[in-house]
C-alpha positions as CSV (number, residue, x, y, z in Angstrom):
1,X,103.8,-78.4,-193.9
2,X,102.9,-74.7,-194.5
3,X,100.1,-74.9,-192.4
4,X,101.5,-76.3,-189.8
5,X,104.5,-73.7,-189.6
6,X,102.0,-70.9,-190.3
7,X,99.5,-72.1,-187.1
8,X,103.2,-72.4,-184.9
9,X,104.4,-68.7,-185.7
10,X,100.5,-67.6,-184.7
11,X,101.1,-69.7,-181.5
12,X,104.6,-68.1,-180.8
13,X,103.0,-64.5,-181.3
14,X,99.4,-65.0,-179.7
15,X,100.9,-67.4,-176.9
16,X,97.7,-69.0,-175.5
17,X,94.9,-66.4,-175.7
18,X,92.1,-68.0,-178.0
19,X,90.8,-64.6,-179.3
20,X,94.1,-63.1,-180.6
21,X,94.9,-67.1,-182.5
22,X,91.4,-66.7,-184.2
23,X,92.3,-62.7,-185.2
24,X,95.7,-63.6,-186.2
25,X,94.0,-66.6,-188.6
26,X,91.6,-63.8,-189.6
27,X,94.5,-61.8,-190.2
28,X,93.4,-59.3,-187.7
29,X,95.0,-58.1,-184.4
30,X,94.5,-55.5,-181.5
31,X,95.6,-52.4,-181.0
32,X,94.6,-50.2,-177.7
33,X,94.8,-46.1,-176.8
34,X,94.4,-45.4,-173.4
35,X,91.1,-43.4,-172.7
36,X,91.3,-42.9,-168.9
37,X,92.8,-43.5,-166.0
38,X,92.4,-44.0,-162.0
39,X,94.2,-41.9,-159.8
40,X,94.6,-44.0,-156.2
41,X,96.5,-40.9,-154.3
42,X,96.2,-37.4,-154.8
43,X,98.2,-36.2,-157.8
44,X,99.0,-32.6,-158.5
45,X,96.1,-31.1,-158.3
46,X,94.4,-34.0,-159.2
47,X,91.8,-35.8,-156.3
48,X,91.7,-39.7,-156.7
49,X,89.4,-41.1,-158.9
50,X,88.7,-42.6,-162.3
51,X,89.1,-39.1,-164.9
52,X,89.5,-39.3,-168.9
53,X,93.5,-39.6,-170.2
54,X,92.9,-36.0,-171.1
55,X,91.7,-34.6,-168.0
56,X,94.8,-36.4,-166.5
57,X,97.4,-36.0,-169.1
58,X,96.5,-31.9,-168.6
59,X,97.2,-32.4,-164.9
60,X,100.4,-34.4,-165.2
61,X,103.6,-31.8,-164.9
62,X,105.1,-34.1,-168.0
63,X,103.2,-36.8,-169.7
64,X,104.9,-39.9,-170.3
65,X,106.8,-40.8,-173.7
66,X,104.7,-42.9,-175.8
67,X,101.7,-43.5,-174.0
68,X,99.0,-44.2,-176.4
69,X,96.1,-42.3,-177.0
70,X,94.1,-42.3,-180.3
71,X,90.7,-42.4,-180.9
72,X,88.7,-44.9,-183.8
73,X,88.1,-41.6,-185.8
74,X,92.2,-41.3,-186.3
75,X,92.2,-45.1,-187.2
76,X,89.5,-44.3,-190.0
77,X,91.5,-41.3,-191.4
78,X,94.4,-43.3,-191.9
79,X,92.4,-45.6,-194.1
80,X,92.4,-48.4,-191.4
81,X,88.9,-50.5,-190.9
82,X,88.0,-51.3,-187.3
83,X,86.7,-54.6,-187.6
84,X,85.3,-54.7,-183.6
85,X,86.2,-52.4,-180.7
86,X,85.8,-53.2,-176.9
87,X,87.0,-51.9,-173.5
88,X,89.6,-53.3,-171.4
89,X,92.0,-52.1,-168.3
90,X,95.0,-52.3,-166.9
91,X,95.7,-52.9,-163.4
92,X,98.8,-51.3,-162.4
93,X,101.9,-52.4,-160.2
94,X,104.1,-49.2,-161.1
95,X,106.4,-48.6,-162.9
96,X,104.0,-49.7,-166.1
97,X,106.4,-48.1,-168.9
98,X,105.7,-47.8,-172.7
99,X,109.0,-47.9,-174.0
100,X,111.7,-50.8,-172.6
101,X,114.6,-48.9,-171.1
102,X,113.1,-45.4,-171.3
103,X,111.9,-44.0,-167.6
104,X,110.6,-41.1,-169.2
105,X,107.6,-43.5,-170.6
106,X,106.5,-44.7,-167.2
107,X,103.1,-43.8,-165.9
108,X,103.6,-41.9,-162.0
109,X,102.9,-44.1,-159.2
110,X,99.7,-42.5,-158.1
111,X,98.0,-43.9,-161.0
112,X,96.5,-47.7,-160.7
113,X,94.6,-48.6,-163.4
114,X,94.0,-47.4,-167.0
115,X,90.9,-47.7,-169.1
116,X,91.3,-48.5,-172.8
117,X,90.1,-48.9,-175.9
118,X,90.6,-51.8,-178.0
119,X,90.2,-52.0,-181.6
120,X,90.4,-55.1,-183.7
121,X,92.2,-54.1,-187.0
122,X,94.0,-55.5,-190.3
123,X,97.4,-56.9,-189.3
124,X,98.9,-55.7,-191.9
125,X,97.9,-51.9,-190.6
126,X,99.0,-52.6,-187.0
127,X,102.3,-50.6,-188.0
128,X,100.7,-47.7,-189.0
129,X,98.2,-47.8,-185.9
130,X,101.6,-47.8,-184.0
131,X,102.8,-44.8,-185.6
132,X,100.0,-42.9,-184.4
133,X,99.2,-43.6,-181.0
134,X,98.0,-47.1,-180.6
135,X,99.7,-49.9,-178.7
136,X,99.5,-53.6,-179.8
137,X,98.7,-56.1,-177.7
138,X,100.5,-58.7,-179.1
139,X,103.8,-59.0,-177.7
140,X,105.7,-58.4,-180.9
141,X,109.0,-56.8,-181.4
142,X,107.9,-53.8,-184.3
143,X,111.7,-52.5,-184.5
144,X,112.1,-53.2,-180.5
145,X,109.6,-50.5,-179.5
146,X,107.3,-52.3,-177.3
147,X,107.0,-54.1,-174.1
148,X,104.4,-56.8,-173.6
149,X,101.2,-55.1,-171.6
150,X,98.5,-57.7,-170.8
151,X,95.0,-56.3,-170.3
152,X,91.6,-57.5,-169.4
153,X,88.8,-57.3,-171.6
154,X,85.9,-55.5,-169.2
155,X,82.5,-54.3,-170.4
156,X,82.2,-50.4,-171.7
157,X,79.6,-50.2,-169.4
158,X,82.0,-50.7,-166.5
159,X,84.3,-48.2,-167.6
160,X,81.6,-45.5,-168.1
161,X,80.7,-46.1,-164.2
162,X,83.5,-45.8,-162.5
């Protein structure tokens, strides 16, 4: 009977996605920071094109609330082991917002995909990742900070050509 209640909660928080029910049995799960970011229309003084978060948080006149940027090295110093890492985006159909209810989280509209990084961590640490710039990707409530962001897994690779 524990089991079974155990392997429903993991369905209720993973939903579907066979990689995050095998992490959560692991007792892993994903967080993400956002490395860069594809500008569709000119922004500021910023041409279109695919730049690094910093490159366009530095051209942004405010950056949003919450967006999250870490890197593995912060994970590490906070005594958290990155079991994997891989890449992933984010198409966007604006407003994509970081915060529910708070507009000043929102990315601008000229913006239409983000390149991340994804790490595969301790559950138990996924808190702490929080509190310093990573975003999960399951869709939990962790004190009703988070809105549910789907991303697809794409290669590295892909993300270093564009």
């Amino acid at each position: 009977m524990k089991k079974a209640i155990y392997f429903l909660s993991v369905l209720a928080l993973a939903g579907c996605n066979e990689d995050d029910i095998k992490d959560l049995a692991e007792g892993n799960t994903k967080v993400f920071a956002v490395t860069g970011a594809n500008v569709q229309s000119k922004m500021g003084t910023i041409d279109p094109g695919y730049y690094d978060i910093k490159t366009i948080t530095e051209g942004m006149s405010s950056t949003p609330d919450k967006i999250p940027v870490g890197a593995k090295s912060t994970l590490e110093n906070l005594g958290i082991d990155v079991e994997r890492e891989s890449c992933g985006k984010i198409d966007i159909t604006p407003p994509l917002c970081f915060e529910e209810g708070n507009s000043d989280s929102c990315l601008p509209s000229e913006i239409n995909m983000l390149g991340l990084a994804v790490y595969t961590i301790d559950l138990d640490k996924v808190k702490t990742a929080s509190e310093n710039g990573f975003y999960p990707t399951l869709a939990t409530d962790l004190g009703g900070l988070y809105v549910d962001i789907s991303y697809q897994e794409v290669s590295c690779d892909y993300l270093k050509s564009l």
